[in-house]
N, C-alpha and C positions, 0 to 999 in steps of 0.2 A: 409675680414678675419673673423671677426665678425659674419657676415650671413653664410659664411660655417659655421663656430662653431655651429650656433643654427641648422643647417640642420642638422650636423651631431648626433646633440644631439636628437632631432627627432626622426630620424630613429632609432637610440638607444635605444630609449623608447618602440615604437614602434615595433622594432622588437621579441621580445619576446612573442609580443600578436599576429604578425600574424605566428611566426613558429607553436606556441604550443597552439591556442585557433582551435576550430574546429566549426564550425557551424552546422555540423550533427555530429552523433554517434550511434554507436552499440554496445552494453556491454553486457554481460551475468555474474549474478551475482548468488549466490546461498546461501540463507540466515540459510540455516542448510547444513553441511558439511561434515556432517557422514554418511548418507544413500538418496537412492533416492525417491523423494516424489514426491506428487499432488499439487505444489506451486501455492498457488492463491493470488491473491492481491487484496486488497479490495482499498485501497486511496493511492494517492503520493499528496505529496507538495513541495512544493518548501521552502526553509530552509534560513534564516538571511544570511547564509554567501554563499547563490550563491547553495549551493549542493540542494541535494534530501532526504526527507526520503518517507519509507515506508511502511503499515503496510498488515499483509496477515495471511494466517494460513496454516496448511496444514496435511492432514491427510493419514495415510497410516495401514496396517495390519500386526504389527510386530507379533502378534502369530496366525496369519490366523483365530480372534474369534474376536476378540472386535475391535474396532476403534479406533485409536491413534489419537489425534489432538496436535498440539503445534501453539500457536500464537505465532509471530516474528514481530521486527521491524527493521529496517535498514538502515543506512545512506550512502550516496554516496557524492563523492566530483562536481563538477560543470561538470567535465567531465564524470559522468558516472562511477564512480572507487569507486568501494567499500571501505566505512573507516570501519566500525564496523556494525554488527549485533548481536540480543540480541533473542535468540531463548526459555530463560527459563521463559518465563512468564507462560504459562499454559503448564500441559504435562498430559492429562487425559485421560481415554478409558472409552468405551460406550457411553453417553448423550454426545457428543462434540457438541452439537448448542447452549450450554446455555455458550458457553466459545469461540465462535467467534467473533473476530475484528469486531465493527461496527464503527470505526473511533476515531480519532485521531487531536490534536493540539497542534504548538509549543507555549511554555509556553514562557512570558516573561522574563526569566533568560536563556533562547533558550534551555531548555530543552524541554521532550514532555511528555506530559498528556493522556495515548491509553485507550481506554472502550473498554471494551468486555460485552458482553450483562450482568454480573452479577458481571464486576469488573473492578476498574480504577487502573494503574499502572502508576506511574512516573517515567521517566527516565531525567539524568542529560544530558549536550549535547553529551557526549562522552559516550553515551550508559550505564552508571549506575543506576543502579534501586536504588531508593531514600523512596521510600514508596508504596507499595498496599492498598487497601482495597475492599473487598468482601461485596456483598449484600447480606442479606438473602434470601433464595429460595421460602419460602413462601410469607413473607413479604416485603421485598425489592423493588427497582424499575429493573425492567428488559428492560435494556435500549436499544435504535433502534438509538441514533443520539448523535455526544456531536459536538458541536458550540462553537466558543467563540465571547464573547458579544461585543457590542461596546466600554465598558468600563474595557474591558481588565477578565471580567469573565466567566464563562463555565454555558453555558447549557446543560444538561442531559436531552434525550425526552425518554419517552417508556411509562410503564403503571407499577401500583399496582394495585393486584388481578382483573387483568381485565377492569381497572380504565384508562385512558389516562392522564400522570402526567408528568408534566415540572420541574426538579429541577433546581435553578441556585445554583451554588457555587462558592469560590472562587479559586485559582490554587492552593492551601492546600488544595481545596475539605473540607474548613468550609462552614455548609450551610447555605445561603441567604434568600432563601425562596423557599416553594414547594408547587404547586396549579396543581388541579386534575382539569378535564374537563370532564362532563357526557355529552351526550346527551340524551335528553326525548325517548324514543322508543327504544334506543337500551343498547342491555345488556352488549357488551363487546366494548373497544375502545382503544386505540393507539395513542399517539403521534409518528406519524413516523419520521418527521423533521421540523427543526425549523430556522428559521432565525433573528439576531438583525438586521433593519434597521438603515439605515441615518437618519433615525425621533425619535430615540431610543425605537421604537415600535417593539415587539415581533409577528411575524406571524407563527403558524403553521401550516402543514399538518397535520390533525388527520381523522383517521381509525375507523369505529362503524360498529358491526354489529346486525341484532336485535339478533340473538342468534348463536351456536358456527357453525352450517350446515349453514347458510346462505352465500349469497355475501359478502364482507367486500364495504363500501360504503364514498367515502372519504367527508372530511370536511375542511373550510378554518378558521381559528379564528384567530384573529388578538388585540394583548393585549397589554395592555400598560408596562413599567419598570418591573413593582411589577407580570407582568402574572393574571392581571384579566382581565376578558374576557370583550372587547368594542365592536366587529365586529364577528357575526357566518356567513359565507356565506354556507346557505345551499339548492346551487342553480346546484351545482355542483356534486351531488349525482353518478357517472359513476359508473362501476362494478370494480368488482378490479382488473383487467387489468389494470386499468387506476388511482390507487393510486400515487401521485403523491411525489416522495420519493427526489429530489433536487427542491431544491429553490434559486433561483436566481434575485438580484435587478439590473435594469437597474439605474444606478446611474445620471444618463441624465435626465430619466423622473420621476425616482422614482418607475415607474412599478417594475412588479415582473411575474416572470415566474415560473412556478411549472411543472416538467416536470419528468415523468418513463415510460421507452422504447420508442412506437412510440407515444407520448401524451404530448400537451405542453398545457398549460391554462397563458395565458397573465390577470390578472388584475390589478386593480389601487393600488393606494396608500391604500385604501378604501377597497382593497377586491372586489371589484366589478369586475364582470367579462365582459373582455371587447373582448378577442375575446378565441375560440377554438381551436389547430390546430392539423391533424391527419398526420403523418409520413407514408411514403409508407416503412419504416425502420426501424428495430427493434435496437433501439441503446441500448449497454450495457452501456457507460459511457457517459454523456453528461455535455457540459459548455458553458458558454457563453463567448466572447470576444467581445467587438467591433471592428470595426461593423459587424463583423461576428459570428453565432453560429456554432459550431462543434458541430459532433456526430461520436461518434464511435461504429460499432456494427460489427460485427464476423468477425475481422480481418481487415474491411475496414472502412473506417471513411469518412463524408461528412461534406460539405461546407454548411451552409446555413444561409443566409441575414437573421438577427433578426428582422427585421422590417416586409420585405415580404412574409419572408419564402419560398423565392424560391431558389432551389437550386443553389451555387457557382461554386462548385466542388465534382466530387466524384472519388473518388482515384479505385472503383472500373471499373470505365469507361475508366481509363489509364492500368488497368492490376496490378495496385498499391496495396497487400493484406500485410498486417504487419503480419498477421499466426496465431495471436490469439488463441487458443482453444475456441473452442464456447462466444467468444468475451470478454473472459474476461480480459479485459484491463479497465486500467484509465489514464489518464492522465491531465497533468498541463500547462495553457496558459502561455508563458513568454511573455513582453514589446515587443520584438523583434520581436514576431509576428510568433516565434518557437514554439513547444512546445515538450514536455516529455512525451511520452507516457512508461508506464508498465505493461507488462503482460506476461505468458508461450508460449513459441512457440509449435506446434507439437514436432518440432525436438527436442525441448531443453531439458534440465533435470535440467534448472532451472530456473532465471525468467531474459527475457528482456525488458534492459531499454535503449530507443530512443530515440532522440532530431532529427526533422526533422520540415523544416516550412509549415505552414498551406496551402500549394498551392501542397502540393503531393512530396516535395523531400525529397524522403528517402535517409538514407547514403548507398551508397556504403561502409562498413568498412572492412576492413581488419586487422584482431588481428595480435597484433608485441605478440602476443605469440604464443607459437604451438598449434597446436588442441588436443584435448584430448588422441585420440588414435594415436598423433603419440610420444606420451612418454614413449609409451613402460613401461607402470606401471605394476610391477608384483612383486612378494617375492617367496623365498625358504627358505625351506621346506614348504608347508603348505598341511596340519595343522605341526604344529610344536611346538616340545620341549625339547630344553627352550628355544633358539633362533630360528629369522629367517633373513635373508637380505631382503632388499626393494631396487631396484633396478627400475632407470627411465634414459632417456635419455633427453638429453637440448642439440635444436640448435644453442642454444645461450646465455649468459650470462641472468641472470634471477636472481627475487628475490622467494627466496624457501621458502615453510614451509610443512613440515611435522609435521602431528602431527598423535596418533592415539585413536580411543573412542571406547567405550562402546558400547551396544548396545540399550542403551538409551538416545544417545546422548551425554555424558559425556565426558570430557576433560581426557583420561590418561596420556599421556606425549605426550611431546612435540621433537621430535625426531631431527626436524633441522628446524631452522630459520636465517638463512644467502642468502647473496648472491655471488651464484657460478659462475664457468664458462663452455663452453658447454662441452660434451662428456657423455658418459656413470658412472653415480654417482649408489654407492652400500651403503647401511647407515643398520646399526645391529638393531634388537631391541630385546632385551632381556629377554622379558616376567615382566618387573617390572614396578612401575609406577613410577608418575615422584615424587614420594617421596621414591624411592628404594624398594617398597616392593613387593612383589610375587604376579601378578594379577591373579585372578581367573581364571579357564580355562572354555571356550566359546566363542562366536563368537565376534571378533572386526573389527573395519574399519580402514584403513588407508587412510590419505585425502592428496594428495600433491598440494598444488595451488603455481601458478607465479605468482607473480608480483601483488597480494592481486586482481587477477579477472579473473583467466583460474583455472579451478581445474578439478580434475580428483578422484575417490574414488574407492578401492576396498575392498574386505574383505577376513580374515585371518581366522583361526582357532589353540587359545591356547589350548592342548591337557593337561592333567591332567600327 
């Protein structure tokens, strides 16, 4: 009696993780929800409590003249499900490069620290923005890399006035200490990335060129705590095809691997370089695992032995393509030997995120929601004044939200957030916001999502 008890109590346990855990997925998520955009994703990682974030930008022509950019960051829970997105850190037109994501870390209080090449934003874990601060344009650091340290602090890589400069700080972004890097002969130069090792030695990749028409020509330095320079290796001079923008320590040997597109550079501890390797592959995002390296490039990603470098597997040899746009995806190794891949599909209109394991099996998924167009999303009268209806169809019990914005992205109200049941739903909106006043007349959006990860947008027109 006893040993059933504990059997039963087993399976008890037990069965909730094998109904509702999944070992692959397919999710499409959309990290702005008023308009459709160019979502790119630049980093994911993997989050304290099992989820994902991630960080992207995206730019689109809302008056057919200047360029719009908005950086985003985004959380998802362990399965791929959208919890929160935070779309208002930058919202700029013309120059948008001095205002894209170059990376991101979670902060010990599990919130996240994002740099964009002229400004660090803090967000709390549940997406609240906690503090900014902006660089000067002249003077400032224009940053290409943020790291966090061994001991729990952040490095800033990029350059002042042309200068390759390391700042560390601390996650309040108080600064530690900040040390410039010239090289003899050449006039302009770059910290592109940096790594704290297990030795609590600073390595970076740094970029020189003799002047602004030339090659860009990379460099290995390697420094101790405080960022003075112990180690230049400057043996390694390639063109700049072959800058090498991740870094990676094998924690076994100590080595380190410095690798952009089809280019890996294995050296020691030392910096020394001890072998070269050339890829028949142009990877957009690359990682290391043991004892296997992945590389991912234009939709299809390979297997390959870090040690030999010969290849494991390649997913394009099975017919296996994940659809990338011209490859841009990243993605994150788990324990498991899974991993999470992020990126835009051709088809999609917004960004997918994959859990599938490193030997080629993608999910088969199938969304327990409807597809976009068969919800029949539509409103009457439009253009319309003062009201209009918003009418959609549900197969099936669902959780709702409508809401409707601006045409800058902005929150006007919030029209339904509940969960209904299926058939033909018709919901008013009345031309006011969600503080009762007369909204302006012009073009707005209407966004309906299920279940916080199927959505669908159209647009309206308030008539004067």
């Amino acid at each position: 009696m006893k040993r059933s008890f504990i059997i039963i109590v087993i399976i008890l346990i037990a069965l909730p993780v094998s109904i509702f855990a999944q070992d692959t997925w397919d999710r499409m998520v959309r990290p702005l929800t008023w308009l459709h955009h160019m979502f790119e994703v630049y980093e994911i990682k993997q989050c304290y409590d099992g989820g994902y974030a991630m960080i992207g930008s995206c730019q689109w022509y809302l008056d057919e003249v200047d360029m719009h950019t908005r950086t985003y960051i985004m959380k998802t829970d362990s399965e791929g499900l959208l919890e929160w997105s935070i779309q208002d850190s930058i919202d700029v037109t013309g120059e948008y490069n001095s205002f894209d994501p170059i990376g991101f870390v979670e902060t010990q209080d599990h919130g996240f620290l994002v740099a964009t090449r002229r400004s660090l934003f803090k967000y709390d874990e549940f997406g609240n923005r906690w503090w900014s601060h902006n660089e000067d344009y002249d003077t400032g650091l224009d940053m290409s890399d943020i790291n966090e340290t061994n001991d729990g602090n952040i490095l800033l890589n990029g350059r002042i006035n042309g200068v390759a400069t390391t700042r560390k700080i601390t996650q309040d972004n108080e600064i530690i200490w900040q040390k410039s890097y010239s090289i003899p002969g050449y006039q302009y130069s770059i910290v592109k990335t940096s790594i704290s090792t297990s030795s609590n030695h600073i390595v970076q990749s740094v970029l020189a060129q003799t002047d602004y028409f030339e090659d860009w020509k990379s460099f290995l330095f390697k420094c101790d705590s405080l960022g003075d320079t112990l180690v230049v290796n400057r043996n390694i001079s390639y063109e700049y095809s072959s800058s090498y923008n991740t870094i990676y320590e094998d924690l076994d040997t100590n080595n380190l691997y410095f690798t952009r597109r089809n280019k890996t550079l294995l050296v020691n501890s030392d910096c020394e370089s001890i072998n070269f390797f050339n890829f028949t592959v142009d990877a957009s995002s690359f990682t290391y695992h043991s004892p296997n390296t992945l590389i991912t490039r234009r939709g299809y990603y390979n297997v390959i032995d870090k040690d030999s470098f010969v290849e494991v597997y390649s997913s394009e040899e099975t017919g296996t393509e994940l659809g990338f746009i011209n490859g841009q995806a990243t993605f994150v190794m788990l324990q498991d030997d899974f991993m999470v891949t992020a990126g835009r599909f051709y088809s999609s209109d917004g960004i997918n995120v994959i859990k599938t394991n490193s030997l080629g099996a993608v999910p088969n998924f199938e969304a327990t929601t409807p597809k976009p167009n068969s919800m029949n999303l539509s409103n009457y009268p439009n253009p319309f004044n003062p009201t209009t209806t918003i009418s959609f169809d549900l197969p099936t019990t669902q959780d709702v939200n409508l809401n409707i914005y601006n045409n800058k992205g902005q929150l006007v109200k919030t029209i339904l957030n509940d969960r209904i049941g299926p058939g033909k739903h018709h919901y008013t909106w009345d031309g006011t916001n969600k503080n009762g006043i007369k909204a302006s007349s012009g073009v707005y959006f209407y966004s309906l999502r299920l279940n916080n990860n199927n959505e669908v947008i159209n647009k309206c027109v308030l008539l004067k």
